[in-house]
N, CA, C and O atoms as a Maestro MAE file, in Angstrom:
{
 s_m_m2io_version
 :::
 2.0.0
}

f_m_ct {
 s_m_title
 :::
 protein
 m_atom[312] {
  # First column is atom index #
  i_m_mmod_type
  r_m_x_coord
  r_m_y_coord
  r_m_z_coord
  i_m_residue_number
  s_m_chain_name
  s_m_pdb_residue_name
  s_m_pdb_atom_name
  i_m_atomic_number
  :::
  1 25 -9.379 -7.450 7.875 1 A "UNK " " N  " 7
  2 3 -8.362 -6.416 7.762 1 A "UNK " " CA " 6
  3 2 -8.853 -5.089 8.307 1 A "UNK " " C  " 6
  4 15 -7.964 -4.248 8.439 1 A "UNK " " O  " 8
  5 25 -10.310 -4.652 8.719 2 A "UNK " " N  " 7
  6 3 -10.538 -3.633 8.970 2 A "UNK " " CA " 6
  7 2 -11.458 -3.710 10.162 2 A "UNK " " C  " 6
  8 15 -12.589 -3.228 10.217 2 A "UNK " " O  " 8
  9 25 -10.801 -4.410 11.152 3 A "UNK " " N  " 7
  10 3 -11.580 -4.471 12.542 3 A "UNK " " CA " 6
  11 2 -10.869 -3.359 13.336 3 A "UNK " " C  " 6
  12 15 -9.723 -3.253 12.898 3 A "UNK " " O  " 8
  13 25 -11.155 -2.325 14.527 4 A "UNK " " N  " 7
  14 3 -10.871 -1.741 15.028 4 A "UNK " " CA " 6
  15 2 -9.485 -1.677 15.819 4 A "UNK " " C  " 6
  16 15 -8.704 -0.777 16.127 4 A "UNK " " O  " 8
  17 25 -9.553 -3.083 16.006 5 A "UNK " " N  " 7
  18 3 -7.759 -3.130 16.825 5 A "UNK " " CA " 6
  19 2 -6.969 -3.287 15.740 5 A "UNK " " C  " 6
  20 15 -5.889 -2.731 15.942 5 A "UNK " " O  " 8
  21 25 -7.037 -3.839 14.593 6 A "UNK " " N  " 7
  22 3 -6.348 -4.155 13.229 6 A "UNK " " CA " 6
  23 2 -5.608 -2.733 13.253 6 A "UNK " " C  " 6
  24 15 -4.501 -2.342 13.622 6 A "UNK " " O  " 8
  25 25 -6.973 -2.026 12.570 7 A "UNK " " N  " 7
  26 3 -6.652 -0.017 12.012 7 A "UNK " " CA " 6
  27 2 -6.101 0.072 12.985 7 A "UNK " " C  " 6
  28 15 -4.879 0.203 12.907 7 A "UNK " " O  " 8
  29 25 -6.805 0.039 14.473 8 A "UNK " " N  " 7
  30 3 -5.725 0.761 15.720 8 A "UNK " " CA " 6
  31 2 -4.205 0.746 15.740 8 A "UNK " " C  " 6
  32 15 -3.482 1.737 15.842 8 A "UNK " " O  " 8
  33 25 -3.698 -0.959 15.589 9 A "UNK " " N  " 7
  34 3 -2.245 -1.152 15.256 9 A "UNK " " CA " 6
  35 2 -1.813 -0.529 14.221 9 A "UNK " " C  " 6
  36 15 -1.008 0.375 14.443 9 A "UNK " " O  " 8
  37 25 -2.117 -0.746 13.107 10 A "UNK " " N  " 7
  38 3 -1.596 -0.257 12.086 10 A "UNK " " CA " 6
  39 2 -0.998 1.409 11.676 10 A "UNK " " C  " 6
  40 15 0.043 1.831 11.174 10 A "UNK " " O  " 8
  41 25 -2.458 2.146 12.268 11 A "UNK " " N  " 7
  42 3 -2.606 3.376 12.536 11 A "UNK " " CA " 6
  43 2 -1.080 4.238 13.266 11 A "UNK " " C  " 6
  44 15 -0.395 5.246 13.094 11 A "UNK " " O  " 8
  45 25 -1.170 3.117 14.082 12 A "UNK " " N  " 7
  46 3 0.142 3.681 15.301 12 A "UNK " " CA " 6
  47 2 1.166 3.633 14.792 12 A "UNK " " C  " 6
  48 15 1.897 4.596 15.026 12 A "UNK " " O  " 8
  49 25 1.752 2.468 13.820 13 A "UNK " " N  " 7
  50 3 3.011 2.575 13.076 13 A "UNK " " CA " 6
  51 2 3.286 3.723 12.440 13 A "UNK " " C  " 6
  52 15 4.412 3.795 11.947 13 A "UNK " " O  " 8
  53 25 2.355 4.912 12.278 14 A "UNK " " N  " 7
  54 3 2.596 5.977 11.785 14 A "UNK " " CA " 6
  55 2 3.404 7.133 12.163 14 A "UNK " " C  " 6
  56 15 3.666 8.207 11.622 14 A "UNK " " O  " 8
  57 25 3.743 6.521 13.361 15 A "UNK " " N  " 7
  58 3 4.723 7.393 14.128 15 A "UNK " " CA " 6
  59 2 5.882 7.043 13.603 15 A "UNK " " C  " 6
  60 15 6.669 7.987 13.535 15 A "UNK " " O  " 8
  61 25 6.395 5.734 13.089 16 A "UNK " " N  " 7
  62 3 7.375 5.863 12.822 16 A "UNK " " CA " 6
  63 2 7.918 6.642 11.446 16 A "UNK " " C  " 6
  64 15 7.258 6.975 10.462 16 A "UNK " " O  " 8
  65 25 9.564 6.850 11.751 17 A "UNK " " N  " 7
  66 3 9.709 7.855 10.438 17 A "UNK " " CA " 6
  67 2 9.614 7.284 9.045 17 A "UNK " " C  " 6
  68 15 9.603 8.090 8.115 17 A "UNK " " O  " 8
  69 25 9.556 6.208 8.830 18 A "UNK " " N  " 7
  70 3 9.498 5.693 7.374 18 A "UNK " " CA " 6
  71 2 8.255 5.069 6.924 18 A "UNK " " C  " 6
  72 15 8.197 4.425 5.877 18 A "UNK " " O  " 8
  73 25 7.056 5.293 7.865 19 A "UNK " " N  " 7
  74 3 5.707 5.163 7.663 19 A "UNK " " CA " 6
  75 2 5.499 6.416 6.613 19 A "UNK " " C  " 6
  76 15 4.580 7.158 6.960 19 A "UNK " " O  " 8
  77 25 6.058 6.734 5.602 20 A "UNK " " N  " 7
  78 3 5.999 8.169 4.957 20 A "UNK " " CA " 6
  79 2 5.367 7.715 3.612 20 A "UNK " " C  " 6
  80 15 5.497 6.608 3.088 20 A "UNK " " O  " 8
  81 25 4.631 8.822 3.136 21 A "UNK " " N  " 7
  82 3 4.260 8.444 1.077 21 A "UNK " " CA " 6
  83 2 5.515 8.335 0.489 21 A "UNK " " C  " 6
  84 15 6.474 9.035 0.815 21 A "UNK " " O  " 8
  85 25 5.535 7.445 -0.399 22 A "UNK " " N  " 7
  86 3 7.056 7.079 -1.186 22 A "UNK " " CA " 6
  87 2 7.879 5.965 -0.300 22 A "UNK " " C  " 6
  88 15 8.837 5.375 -0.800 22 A "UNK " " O  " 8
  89 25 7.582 5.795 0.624 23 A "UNK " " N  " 7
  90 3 8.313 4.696 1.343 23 A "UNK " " CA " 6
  91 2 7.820 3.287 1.363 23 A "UNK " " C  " 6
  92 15 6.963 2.824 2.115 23 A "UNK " " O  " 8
  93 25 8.581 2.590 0.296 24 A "UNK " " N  " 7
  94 3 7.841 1.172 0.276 24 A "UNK " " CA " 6
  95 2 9.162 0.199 1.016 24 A "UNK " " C  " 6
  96 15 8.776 -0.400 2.020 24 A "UNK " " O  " 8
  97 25 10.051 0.064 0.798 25 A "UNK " " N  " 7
  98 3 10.965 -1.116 1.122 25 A "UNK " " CA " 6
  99 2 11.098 -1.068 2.752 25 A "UNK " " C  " 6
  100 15 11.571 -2.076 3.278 25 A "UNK " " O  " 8
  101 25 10.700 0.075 3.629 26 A "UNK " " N  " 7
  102 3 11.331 0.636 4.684 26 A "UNK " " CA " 6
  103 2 9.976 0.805 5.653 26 A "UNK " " C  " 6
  104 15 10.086 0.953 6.870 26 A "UNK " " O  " 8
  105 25 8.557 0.760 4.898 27 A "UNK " " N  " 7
  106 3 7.679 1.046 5.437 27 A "UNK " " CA " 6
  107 2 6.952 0.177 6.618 27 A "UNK " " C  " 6
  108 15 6.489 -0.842 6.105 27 A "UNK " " O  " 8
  109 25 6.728 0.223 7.835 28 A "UNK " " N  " 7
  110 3 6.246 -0.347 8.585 28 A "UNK " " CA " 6
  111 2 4.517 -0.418 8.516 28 A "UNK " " C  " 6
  112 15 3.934 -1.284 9.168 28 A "UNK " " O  " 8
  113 25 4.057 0.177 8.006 29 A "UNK " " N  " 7
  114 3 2.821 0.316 8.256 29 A "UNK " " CA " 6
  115 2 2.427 -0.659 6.506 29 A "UNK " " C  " 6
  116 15 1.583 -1.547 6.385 29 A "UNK " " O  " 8
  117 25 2.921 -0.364 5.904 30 A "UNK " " N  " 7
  118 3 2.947 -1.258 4.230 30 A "UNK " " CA " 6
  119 2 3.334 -2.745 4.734 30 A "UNK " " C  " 6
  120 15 2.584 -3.711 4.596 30 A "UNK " " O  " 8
  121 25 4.689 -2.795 5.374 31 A "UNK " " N  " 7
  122 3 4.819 -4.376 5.796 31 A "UNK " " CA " 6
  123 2 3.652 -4.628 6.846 31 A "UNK " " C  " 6
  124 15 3.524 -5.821 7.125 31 A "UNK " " O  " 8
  125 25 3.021 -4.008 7.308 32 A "UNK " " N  " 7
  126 3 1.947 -4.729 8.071 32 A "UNK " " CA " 6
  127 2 1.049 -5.194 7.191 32 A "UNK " " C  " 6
  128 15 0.876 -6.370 6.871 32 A "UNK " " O  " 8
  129 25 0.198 -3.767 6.614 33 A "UNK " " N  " 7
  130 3 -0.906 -4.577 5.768 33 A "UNK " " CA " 6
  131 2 -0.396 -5.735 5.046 33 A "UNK " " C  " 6
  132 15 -1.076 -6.745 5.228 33 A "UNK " " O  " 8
  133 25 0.499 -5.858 4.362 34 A "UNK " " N  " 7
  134 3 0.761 -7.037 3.027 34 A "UNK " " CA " 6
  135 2 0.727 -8.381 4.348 34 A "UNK " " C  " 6
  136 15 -0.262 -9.109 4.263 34 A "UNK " " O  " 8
  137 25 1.533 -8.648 5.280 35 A "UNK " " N  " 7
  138 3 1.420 -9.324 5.941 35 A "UNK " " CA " 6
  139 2 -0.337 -10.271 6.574 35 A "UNK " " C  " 6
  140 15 -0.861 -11.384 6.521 35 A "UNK " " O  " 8
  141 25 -0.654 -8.651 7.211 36 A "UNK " " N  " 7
  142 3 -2.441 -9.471 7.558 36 A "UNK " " CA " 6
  143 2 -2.856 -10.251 6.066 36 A "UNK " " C  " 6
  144 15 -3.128 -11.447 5.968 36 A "UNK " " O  " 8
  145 25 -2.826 -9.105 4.771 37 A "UNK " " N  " 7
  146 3 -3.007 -9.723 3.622 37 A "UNK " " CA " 6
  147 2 -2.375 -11.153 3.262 37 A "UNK " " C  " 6
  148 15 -2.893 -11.951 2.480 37 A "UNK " " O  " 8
  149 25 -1.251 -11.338 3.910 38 A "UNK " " N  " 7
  150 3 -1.079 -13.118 3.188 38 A "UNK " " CA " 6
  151 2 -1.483 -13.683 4.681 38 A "UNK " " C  " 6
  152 15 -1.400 -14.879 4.964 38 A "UNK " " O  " 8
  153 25 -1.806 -12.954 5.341 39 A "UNK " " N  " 7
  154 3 -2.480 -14.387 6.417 39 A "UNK " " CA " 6
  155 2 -3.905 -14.451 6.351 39 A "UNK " " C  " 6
  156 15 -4.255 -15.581 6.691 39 A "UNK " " O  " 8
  157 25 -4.887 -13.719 6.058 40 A "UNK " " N  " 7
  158 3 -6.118 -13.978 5.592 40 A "UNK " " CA " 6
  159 2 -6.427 -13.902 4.458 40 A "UNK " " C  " 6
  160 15 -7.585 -13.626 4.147 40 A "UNK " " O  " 8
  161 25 -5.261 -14.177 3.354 41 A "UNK " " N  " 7
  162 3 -5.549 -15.022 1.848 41 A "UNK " " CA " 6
  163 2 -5.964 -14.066 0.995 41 A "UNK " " C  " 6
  164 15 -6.394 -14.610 -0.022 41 A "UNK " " O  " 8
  165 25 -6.057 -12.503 0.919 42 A "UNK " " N  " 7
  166 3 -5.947 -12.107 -0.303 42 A "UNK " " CA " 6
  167 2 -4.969 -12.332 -1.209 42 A "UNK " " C  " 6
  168 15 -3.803 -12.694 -1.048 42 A "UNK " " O  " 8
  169 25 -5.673 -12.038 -2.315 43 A "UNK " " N  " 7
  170 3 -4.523 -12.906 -3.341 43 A "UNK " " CA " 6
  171 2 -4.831 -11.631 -4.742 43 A "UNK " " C  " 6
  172 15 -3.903 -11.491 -5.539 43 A "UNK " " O  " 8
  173 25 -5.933 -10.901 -4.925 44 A "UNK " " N  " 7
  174 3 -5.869 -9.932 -5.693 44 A "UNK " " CA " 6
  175 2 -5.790 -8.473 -5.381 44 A "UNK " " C  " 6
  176 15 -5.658 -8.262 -4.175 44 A "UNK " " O  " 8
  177 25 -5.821 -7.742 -5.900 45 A "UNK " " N  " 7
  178 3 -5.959 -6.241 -5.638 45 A "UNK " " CA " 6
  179 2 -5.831 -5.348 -6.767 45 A "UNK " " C  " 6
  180 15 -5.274 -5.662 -7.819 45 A "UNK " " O  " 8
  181 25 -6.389 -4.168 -6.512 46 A "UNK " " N  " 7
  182 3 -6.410 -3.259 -7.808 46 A "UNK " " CA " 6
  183 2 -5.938 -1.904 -7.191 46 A "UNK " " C  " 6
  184 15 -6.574 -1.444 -6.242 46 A "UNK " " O  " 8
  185 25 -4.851 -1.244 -7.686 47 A "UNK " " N  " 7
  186 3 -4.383 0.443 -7.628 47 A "UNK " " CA " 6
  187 2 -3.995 0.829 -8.434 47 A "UNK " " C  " 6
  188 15 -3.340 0.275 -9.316 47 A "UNK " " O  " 8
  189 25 -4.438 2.316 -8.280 48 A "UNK " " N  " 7
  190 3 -4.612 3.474 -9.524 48 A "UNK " " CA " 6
  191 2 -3.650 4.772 -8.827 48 A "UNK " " C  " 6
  192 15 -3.575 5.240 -7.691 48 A "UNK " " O  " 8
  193 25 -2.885 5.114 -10.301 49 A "UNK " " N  " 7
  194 3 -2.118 6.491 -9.580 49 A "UNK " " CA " 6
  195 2 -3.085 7.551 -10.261 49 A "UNK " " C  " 6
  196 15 -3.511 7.850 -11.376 49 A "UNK " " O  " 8
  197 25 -3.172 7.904 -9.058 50 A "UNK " " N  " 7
  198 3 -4.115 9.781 -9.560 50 A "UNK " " CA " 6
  199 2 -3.279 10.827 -9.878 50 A "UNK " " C  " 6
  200 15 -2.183 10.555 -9.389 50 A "UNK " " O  " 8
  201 25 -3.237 11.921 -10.468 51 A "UNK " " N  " 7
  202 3 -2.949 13.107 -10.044 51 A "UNK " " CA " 6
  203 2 -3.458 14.146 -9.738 51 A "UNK " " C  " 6
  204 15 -4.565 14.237 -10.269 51 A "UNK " " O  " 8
  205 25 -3.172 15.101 -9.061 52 A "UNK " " N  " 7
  206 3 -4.475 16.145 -8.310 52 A "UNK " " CA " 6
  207 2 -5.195 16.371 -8.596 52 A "UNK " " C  " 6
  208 15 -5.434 17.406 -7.975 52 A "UNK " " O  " 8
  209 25 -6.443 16.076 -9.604 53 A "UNK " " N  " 7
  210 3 -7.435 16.387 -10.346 53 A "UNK " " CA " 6
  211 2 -8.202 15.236 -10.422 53 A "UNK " " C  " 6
  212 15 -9.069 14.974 -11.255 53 A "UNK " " O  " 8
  213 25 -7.696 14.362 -9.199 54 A "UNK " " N  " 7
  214 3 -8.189 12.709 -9.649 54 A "UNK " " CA " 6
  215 2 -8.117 12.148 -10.593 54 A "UNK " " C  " 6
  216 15 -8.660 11.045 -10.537 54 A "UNK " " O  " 8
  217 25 -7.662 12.402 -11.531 55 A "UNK " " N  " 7
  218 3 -7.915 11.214 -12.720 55 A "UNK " " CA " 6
  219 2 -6.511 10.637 -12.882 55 A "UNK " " C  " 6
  220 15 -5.419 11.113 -12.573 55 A "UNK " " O  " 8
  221 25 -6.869 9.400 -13.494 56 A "UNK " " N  " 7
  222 3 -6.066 8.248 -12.883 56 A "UNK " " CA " 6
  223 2 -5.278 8.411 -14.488 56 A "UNK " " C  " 6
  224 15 -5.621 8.783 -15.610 56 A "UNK " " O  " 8
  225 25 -4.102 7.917 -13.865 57 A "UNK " " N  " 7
  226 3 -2.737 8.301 -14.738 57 A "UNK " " CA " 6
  227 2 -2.527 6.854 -14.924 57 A "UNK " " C  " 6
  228 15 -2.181 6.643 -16.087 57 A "UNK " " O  " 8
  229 25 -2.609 5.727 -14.189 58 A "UNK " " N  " 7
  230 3 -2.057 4.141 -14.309 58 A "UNK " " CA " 6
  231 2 -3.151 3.502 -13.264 58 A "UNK " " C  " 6
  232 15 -3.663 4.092 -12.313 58 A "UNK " " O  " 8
  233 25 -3.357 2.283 -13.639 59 A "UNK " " N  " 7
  234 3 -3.561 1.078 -12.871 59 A "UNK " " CA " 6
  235 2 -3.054 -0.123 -12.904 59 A "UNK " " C  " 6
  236 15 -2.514 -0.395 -13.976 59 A "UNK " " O  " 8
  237 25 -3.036 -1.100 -11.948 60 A "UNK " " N  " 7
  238 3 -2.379 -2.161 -12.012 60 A "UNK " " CA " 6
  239 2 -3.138 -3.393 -10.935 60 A "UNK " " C  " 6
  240 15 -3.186 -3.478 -9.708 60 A "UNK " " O  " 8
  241 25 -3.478 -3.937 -11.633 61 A "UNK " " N  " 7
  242 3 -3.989 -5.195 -11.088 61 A "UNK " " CA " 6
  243 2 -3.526 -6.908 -10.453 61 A "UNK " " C  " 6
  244 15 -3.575 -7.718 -11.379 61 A "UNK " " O  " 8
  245 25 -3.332 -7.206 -9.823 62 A "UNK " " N  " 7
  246 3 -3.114 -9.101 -9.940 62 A "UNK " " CA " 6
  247 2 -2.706 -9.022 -8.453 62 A "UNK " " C  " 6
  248 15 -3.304 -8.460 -7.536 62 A "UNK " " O  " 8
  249 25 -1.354 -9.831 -8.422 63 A "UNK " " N  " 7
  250 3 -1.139 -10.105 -6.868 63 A "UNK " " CA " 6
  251 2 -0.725 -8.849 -5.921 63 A "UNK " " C  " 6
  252 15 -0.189 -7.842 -6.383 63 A "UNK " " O  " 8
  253 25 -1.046 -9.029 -4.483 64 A "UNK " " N  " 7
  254 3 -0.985 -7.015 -4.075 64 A "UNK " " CA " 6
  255 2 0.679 -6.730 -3.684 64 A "UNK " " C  " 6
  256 15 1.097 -5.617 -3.364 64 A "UNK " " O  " 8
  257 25 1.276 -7.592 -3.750 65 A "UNK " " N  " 7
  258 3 2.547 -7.342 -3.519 65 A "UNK " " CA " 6
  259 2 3.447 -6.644 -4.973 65 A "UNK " " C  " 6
  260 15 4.160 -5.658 -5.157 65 A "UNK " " O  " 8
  261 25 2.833 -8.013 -5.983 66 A "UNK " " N  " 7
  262 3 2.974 -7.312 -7.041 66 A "UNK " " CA " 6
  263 2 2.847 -6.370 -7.847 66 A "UNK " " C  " 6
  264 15 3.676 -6.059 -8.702 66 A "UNK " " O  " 8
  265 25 1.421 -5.648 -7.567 67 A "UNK " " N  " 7
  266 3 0.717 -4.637 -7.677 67 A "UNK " " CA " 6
  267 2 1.379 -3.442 -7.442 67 A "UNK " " C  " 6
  268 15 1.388 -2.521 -8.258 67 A "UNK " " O  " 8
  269 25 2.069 -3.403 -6.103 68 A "UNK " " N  " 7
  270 3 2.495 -1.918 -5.444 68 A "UNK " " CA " 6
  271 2 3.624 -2.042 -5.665 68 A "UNK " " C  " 6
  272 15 4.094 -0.908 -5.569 68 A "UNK " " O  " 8
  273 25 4.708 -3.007 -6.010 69 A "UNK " " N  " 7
  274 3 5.621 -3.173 -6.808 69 A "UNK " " CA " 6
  275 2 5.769 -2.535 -8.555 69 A "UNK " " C  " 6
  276 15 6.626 -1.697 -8.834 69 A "UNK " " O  " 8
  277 25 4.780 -3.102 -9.613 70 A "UNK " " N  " 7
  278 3 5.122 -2.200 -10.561 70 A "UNK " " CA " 6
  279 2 4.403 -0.704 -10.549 70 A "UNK " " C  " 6
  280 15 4.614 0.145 -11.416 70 A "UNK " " O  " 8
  281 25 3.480 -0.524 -9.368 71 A "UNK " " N  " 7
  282 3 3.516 0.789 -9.273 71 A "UNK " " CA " 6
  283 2 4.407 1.914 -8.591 71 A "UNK " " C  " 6
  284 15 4.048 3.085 -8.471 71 A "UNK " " O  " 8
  285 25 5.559 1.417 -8.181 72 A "UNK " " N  " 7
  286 3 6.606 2.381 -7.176 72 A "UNK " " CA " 6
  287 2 7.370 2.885 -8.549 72 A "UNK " " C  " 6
  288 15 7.342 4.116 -8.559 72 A "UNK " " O  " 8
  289 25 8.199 2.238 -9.982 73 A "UNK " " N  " 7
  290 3 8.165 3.191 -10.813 73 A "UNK " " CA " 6
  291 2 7.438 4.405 -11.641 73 A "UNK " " C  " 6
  292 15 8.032 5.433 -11.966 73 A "UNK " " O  " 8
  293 25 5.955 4.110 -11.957 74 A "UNK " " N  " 7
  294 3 5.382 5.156 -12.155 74 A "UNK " " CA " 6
  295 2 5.235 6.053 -11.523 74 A "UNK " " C  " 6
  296 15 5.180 7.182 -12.011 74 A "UNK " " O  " 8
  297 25 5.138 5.830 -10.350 75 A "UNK " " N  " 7
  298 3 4.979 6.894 -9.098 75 A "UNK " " CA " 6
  299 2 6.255 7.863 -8.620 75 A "UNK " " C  " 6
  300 15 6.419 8.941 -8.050 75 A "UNK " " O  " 8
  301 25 6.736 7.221 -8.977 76 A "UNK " " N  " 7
  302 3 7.782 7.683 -8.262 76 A "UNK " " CA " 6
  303 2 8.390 8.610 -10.245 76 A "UNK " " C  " 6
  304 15 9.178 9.550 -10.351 76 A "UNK " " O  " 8
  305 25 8.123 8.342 -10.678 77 A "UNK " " N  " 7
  306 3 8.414 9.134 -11.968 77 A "UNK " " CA " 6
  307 2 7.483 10.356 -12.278 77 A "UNK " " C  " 6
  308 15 7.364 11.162 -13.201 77 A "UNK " " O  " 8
  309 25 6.934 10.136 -11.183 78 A "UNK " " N  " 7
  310 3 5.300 11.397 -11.441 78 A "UNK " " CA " 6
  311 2 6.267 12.769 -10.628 78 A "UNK " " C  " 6
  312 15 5.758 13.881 -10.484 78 A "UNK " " O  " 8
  :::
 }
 m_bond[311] {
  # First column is bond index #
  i_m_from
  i_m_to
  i_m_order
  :::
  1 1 2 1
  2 2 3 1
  3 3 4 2
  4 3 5 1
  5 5 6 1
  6 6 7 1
  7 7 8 2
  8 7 9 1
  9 9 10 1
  10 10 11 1
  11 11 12 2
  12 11 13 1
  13 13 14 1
  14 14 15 1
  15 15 16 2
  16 15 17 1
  17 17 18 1
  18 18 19 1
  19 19 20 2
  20 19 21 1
  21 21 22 1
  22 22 23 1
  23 23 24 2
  24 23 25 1
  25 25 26 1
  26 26 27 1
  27 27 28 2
  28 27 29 1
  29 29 30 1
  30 30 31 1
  31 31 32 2
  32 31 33 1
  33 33 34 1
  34 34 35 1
  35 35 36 2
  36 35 37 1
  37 37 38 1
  38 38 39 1
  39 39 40 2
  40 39 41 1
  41 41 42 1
  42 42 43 1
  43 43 44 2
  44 43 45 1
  45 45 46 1
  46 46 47 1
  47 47 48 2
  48 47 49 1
  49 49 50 1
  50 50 51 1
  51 51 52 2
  52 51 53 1
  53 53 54 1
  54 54 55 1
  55 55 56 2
  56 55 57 1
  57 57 58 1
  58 58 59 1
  59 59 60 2
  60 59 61 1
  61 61 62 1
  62 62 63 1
  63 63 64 2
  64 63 65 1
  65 65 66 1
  66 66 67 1
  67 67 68 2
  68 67 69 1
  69 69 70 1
  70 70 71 1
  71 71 72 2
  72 71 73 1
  73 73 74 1
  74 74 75 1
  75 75 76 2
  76 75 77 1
  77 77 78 1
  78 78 79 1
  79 79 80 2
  80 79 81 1
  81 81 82 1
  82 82 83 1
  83 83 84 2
  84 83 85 1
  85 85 86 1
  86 86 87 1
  87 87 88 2
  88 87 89 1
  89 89 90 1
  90 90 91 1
  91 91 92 2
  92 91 93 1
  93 93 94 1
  94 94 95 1
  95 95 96 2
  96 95 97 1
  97 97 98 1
  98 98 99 1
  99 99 100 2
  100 99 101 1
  101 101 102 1
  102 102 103 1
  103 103 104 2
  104 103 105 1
  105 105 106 1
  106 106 107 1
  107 107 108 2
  108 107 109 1
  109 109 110 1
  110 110 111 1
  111 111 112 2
  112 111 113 1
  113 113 114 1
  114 114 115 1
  115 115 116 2
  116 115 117 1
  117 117 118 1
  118 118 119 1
  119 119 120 2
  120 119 121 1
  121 121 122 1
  122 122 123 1
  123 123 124 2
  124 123 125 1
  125 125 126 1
  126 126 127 1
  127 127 128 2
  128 127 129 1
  129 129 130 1
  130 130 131 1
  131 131 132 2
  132 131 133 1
  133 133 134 1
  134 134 135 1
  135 135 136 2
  136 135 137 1
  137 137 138 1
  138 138 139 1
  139 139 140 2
  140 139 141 1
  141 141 142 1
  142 142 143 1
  143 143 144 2
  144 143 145 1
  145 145 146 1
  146 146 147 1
  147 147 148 2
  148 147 149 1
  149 149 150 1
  150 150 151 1
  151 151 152 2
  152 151 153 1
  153 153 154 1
  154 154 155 1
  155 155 156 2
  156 155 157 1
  157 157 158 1
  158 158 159 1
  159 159 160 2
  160 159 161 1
  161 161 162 1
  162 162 163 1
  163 163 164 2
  164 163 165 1
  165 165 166 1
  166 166 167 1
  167 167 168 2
  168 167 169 1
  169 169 170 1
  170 170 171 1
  171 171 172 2
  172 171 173 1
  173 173 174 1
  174 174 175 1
  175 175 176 2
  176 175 177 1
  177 177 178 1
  178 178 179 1
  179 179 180 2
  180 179 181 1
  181 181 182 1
  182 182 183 1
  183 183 184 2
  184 183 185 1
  185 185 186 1
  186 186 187 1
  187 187 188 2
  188 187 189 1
  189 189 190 1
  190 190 191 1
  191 191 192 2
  192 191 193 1
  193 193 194 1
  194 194 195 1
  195 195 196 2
  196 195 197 1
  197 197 198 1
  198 198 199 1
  199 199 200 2
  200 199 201 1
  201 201 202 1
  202 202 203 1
  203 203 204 2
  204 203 205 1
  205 205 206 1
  206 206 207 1
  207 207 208 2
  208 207 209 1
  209 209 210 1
  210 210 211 1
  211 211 212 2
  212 211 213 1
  213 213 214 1
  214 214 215 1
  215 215 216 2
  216 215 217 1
  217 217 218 1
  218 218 219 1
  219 219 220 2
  220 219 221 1
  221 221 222 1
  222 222 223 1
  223 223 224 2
  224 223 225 1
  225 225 226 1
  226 226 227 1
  227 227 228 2
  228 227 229 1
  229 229 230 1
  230 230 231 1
  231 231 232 2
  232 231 233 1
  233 233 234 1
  234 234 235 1
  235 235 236 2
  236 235 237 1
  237 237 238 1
  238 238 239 1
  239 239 240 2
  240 239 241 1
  241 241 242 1
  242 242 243 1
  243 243 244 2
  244 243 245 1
  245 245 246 1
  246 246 247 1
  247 247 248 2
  248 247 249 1
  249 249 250 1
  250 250 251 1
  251 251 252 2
  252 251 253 1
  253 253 254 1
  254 254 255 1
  255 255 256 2
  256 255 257 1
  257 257 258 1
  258 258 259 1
  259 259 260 2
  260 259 261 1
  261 261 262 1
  262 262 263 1
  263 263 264 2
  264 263 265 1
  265 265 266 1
  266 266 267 1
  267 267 268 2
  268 267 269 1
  269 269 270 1
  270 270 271 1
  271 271 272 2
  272 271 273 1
  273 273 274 1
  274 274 275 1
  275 275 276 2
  276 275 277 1
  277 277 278 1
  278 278 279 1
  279 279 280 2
  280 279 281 1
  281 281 282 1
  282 282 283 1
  283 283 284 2
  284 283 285 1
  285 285 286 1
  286 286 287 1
  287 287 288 2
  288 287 289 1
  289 289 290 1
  290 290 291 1
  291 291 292 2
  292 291 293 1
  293 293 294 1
  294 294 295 1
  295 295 296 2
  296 295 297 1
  297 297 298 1
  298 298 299 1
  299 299 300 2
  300 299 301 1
  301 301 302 1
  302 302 303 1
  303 303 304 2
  304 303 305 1
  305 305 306 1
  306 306 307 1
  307 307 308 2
  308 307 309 1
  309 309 310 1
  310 310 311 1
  311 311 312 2
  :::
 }
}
């Protein structure tokens, strides 16, 4: 997932307009990673919401689809 042409592609989707923070259903650069992710078999993952002081307000662990899924309500409630 983190070979140079990988980031390179990925990187570039950032041009588009819904490559934005808060944009999950619409995001091009989010549907990429999850994608490489089910083709080279991750199957866990761990994310934490911070708030400006770093310290972590939530985490959520298990499958990564699932993961950034029950974290778009907390986040989005912050």
């Amino acid at each position: 997932m983190a070979g140079t042409e990988t980031i390179n592609h990925n990187h570039a989707m950032m041009r588009d307009a819904n490559a934005r923070l808060g944009e999950y259903e619409a995001n091009p650069a989010r549907q990429d990673i999850e994608e490489i992710g089910a083709m080279i078999g991750i199957d866990f993952a761990v994310n934490a919401l911070l708030n400006d002081e770093k310290r972590i307000l939530g985490a959520f662990a298990g499958d990564p689809v699932a993961v950034m899924r029950a974290g778009i309500p907390e986040a989005r409630a912050l």
